[in-house]
C-alpha positions in Angstrom: 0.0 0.0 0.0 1.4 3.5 -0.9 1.7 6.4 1.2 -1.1 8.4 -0.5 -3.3 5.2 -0.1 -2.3 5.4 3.8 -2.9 8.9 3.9 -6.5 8.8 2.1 -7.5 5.6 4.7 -6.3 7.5 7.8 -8.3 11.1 6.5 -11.6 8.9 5.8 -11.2 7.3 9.3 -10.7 10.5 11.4 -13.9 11.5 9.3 -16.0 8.7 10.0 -14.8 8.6 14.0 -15.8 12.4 14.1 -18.9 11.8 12.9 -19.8 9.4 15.6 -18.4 11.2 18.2 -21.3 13.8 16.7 -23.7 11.7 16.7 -22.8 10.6 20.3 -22.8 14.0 21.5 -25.8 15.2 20.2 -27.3 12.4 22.0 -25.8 13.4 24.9 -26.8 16.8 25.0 -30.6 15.9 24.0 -30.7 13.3 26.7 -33.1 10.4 27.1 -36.1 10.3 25.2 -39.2 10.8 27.6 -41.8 11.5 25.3 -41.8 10.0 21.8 -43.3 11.5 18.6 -46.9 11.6 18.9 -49.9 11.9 16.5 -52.0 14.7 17.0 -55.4 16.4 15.0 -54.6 18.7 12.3 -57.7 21.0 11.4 -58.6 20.6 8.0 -60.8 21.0 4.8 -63.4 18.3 3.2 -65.0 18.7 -0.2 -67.4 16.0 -1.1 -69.7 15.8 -4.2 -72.7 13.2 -4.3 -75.9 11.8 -6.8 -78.9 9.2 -5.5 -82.7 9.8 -5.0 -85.3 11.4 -3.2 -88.3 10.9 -2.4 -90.9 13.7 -1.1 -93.7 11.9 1.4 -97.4 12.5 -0.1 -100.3 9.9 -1.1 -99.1 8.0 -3.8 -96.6 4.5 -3.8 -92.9 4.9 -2.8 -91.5 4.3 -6.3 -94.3 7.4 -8.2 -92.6 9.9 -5.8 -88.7 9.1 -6.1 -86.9 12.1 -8.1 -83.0 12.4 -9.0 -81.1 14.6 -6.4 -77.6 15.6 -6.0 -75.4 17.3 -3.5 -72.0 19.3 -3.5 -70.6 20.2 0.4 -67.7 21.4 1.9 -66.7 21.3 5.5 -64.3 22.6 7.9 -63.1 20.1 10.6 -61.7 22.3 13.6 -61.5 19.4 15.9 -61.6 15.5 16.5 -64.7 15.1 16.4 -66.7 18.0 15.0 -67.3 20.2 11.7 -68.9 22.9 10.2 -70.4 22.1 6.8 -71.8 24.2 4.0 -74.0 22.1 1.7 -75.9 23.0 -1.5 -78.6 19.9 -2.7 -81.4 19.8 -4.8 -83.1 19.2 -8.3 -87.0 17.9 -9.0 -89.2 16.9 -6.4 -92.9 15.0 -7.3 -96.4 14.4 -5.8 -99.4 13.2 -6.9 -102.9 14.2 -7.4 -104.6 11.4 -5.2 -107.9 11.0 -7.4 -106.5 11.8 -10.7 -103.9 9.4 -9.6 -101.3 12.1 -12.1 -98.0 13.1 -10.6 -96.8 16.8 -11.0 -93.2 18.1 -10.5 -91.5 20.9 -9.3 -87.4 22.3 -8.9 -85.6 23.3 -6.2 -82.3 24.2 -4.9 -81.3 24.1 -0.7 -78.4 25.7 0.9 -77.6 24.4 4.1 -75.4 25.1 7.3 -74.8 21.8 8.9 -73.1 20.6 12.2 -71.2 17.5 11.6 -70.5 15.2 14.4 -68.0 12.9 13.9 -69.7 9.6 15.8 -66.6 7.5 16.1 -64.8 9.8 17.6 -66.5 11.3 20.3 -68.0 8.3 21.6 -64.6 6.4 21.6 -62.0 8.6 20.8 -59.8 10.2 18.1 -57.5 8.2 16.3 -55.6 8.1 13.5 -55.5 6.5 10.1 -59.0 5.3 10.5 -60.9 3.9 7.5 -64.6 3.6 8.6 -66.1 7.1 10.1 -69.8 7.1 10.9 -71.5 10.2 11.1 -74.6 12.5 12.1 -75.8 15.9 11.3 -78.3 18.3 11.4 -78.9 22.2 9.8 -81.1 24.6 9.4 -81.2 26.4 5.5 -83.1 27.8 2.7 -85.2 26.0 0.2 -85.8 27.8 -3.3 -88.6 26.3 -5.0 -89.2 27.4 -8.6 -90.7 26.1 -12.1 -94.5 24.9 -10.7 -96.1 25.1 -13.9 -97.4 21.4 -13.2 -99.0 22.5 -10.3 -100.6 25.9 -12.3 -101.2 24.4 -15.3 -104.1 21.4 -13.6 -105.4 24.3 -11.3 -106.4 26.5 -14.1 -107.8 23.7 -16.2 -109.9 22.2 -13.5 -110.9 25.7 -11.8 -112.5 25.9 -8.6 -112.6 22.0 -8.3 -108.8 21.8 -7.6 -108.8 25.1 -4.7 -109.1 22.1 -2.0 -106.4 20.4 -4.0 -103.5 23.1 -4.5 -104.6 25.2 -1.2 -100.8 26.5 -0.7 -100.0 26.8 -4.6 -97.0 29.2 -5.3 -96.1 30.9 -8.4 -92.5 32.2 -9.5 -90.0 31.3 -6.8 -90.4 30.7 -2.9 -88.1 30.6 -0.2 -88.5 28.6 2.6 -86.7 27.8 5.7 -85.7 23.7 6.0 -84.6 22.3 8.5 -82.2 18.7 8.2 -81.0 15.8 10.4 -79.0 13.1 8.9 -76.3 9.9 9.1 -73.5 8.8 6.9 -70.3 7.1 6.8 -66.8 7.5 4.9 -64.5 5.0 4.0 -61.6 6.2 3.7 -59.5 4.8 0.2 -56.0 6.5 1.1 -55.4 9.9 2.5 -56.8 12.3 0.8 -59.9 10.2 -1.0 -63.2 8.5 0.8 -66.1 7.1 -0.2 -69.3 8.5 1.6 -72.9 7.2 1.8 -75.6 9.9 3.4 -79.2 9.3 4.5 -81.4 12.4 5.4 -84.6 13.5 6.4 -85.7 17.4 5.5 -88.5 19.6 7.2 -90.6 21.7 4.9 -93.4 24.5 5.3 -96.4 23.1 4.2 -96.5 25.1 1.0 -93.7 23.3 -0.3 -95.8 20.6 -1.8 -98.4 23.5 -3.5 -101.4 20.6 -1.4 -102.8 21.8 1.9 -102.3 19.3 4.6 -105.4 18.1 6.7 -103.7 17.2 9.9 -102.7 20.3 11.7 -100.0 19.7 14.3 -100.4 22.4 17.7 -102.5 24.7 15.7 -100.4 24.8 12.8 -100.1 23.6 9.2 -98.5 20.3 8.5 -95.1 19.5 7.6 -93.5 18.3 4.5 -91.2 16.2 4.5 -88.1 15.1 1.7 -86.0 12.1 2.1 -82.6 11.7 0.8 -79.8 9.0 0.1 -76.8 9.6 -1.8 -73.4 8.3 -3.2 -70.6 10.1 -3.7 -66.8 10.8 -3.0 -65.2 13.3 -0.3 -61.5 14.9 -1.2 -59.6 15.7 2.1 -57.6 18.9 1.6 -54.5 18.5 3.8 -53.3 15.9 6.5 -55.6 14.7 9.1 -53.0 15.1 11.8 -49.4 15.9 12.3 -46.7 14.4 14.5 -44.9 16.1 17.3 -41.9 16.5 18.1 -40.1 13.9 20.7 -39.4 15.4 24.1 -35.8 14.8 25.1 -34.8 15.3 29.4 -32.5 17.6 30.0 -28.8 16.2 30.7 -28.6 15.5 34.5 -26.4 17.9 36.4 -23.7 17.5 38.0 -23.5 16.1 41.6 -24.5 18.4 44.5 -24.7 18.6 48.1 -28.0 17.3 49.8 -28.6 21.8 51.0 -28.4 22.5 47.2 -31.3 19.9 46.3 -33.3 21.4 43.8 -36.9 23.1 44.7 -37.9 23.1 40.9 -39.1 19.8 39.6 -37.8 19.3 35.8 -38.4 16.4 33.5 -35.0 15.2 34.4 -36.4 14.4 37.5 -38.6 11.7 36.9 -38.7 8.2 36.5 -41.8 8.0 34.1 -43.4 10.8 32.1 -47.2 9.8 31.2 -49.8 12.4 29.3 -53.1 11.6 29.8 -54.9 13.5 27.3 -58.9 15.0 27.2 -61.2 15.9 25.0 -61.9 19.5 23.8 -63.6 21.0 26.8 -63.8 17.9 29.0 -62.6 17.0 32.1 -63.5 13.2 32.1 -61.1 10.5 31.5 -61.5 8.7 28.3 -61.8 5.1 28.0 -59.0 5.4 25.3 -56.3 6.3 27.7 -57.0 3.4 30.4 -53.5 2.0 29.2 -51.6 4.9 30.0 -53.7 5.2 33.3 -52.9 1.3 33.7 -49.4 1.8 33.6 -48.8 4.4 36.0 -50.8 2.9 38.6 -48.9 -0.3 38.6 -45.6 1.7 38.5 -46.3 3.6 41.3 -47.4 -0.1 43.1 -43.9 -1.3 42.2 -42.2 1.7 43.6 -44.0 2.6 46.4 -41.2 5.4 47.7 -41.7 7.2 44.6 -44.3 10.2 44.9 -46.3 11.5 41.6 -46.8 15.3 40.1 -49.9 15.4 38.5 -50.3 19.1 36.2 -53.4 20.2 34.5 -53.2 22.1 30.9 -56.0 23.6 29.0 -55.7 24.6 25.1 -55.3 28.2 24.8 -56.4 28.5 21.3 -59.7 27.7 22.3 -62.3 28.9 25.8 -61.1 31.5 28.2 -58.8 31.9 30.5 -61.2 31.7 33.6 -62.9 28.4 31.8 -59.0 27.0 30.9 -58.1 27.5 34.8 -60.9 25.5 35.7 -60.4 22.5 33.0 -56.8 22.2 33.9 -57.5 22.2 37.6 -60.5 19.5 36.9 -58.3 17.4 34.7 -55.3 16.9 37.6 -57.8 16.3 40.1 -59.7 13.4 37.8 -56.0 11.7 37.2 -55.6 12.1 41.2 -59.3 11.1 42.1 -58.7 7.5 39.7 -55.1 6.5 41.8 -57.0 7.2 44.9 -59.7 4.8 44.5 -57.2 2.5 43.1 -55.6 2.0 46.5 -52.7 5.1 45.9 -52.2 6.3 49.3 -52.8 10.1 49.0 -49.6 11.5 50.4 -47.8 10.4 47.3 -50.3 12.5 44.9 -49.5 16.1 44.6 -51.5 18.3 42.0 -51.0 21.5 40.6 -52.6 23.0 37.2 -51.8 26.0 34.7 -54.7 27.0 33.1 -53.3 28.0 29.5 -51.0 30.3 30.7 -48.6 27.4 29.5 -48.7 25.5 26.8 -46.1 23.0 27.1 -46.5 21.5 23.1 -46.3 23.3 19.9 -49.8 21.8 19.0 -53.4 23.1 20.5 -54.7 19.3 20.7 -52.2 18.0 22.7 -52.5 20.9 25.8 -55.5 19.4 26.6 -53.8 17.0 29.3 -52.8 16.3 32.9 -48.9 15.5 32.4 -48.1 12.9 34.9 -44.5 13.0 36.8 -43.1 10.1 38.8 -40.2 11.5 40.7 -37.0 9.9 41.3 -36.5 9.3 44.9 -32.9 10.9 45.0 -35.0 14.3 44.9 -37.3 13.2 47.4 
């Protein structure tokens, strides 16, 4: 082996032990890892377009009544389990003439303003990369009404004999308020595409229908009602979450006499680091995080001369301060009410809370929590 290939082994050596060393002290100054990268919600845009059939209730058989309908929305997911949607439906709608036994038709187009309640969710908790996602709603909109000329055209050619008929006809265009409640599902084909299915029932002034209804409800006219069921597909605009950042200890200090302890606790501190997380404006504790619950219980049965800091956080993007105090105080004190009743003797639980006026992670969602400290006994 030459010199120069001696030389070039020894450079690409002291390059490659440098590099570890890097690495090493990186590490080192980071610390240990106490709280690895975690998923949380990531508010979001949905756009959904969707075609099936309606079917508007009146006196004739299911299958005279059903008219093509369709359905473009768009909704704003600002949390796990709840949106704000902005749909626009609408086509034909039909009823019949009950002893001409002749159908007449009608358009219409209705804007609504939806709450969408994400069923899966807040029942048992967010998660991630879910395929199925049942769902409810329910709105209050317009509907426009227009093109009657069925409806005018068999009133002025039967006359007077059709006013018991067409009692509430309209002419032109009417607006009416409608009110909707509804269910449907998504299955989700990758990460931006789903397929949805939606079923929904629509409240109508009586006049919708041009008939008069003969069974008043309280004094007032009847109701008429639209059903709806349609198929369609739902773009997500964005990412459904985003991952945090892992939480590294601080390096341990150096050494120091028992009168130097320190009075501050820091994450460096503790044994186990566990984050117990809520839902938006709740203080209960979710089925979901029963594992996590699980496993600091039994670690503070296995170390019984450990003591546990339990700290309430609230979200300061959303509520008030006065309302966040009050959730982060609530959600310490349900974490320390569950080890109680497990058998935790109480002089190991301390508690503490801070509101929003921290926010301890970069993302709203995951401030909702009580984070859980073990201390090491050397600080004890």
């Amino acid at each position: 082996m030459s010199r120069r290939h001696v030389s070039i082994f020894i450079l690409v050596a002291a390059l490659l032990l440098g590099h570890t060393h890097l690495i090493f002290a990186q590490e080192e100054t980071k610390g240990k890892m106490i709280l690895p990268p975690m998923p949380v919600f990531n508010p979001h845009w949905q756009f959904g377009v969707g075609a099936g059939a309606g079917y508007d209730r009146g006196e004739a058989s299911f299958e005279q009544l059903l008219t093509p309908t369709f359905q473009v929305t768009g909704a704003y997911h600002f949390n796990e389990w709840m949106a704000l949607q902005l749909s626009v439906s609408g086509l034909k709608a039909k009823n019949q003439i009950v002893l001409e036994r002749k159908t007449y038709s009608w358009n219409f187009i209705q804007p609504m303003l939806e709450l969408k309640v994400d069923l899966r969710s807040l029942l048992g908790g967010w998660k991630p990369d879910r395929r199925f996602v049942p769902y409810a709603l329910a709105g209050i909109g317009t509907n426009i009404t227009y093109s009657n000329q069925d409806a005018k055209g068999h009133k002025q050619n039967n006359g007077n004999e059709e006013k018991s008929v067409f009692g509430n006809i309209w002419d032109g265009r009417r607006i009416n308020t409608a009110f909707r409640f509804g269910l449907g599902a998504q299955y989700w084909l990758n990460e931006h595409w789903a397929l949805t299915a939606d079923v929904n029932a629509n409240m109508l002034p009586d006049s919708y229908n041009s008939k008069q209804g003969t069974r008043p409800v309280r004094n007032a006219s009847s109701r008429d009602w639209r059903f709806n069921a349609l198929l369609g597909l739902t773009y997500r605009l964005g990412k459904e979450y985003k991952v945090t950042e892992p939480l590294y200890a601080r390096p341990k200090p150096v050494a120091k006499p028992v009168e130097e302890k320190p009075q501050l606790i820091t994450r460096d501190m503790a044994e186990l680091v566990v984050n117990i997380n809520f839902t938006i404006n709740q203080s209960v504790l979710r089925p979901s995080e029963s594992d996590k619950l699980n496993k600091l219980y039994e670690f503070l049965v296995n170390h019984p001369e450990v003591h546990v800091l339990l700290t309430g956080y609230a979200d300061k993007e959303t509520g008030t301060p006065a309302i966040n105090e009050r959730l982060s105080r609530e959600r310490s004190a349900a974490v320390a009410g569950y080890l109680r009743r497990r058998g935790i003797y109480d002089g190991r639980i301390h508690t503490d809370h801070k509101g929003d006026r921290i926010q301890p992670y970069d993302f709203p969602a995951a401030n909702r929590v009580c984070i859980c400290i073990v201390l090491n006994s050397k600080y004890l």
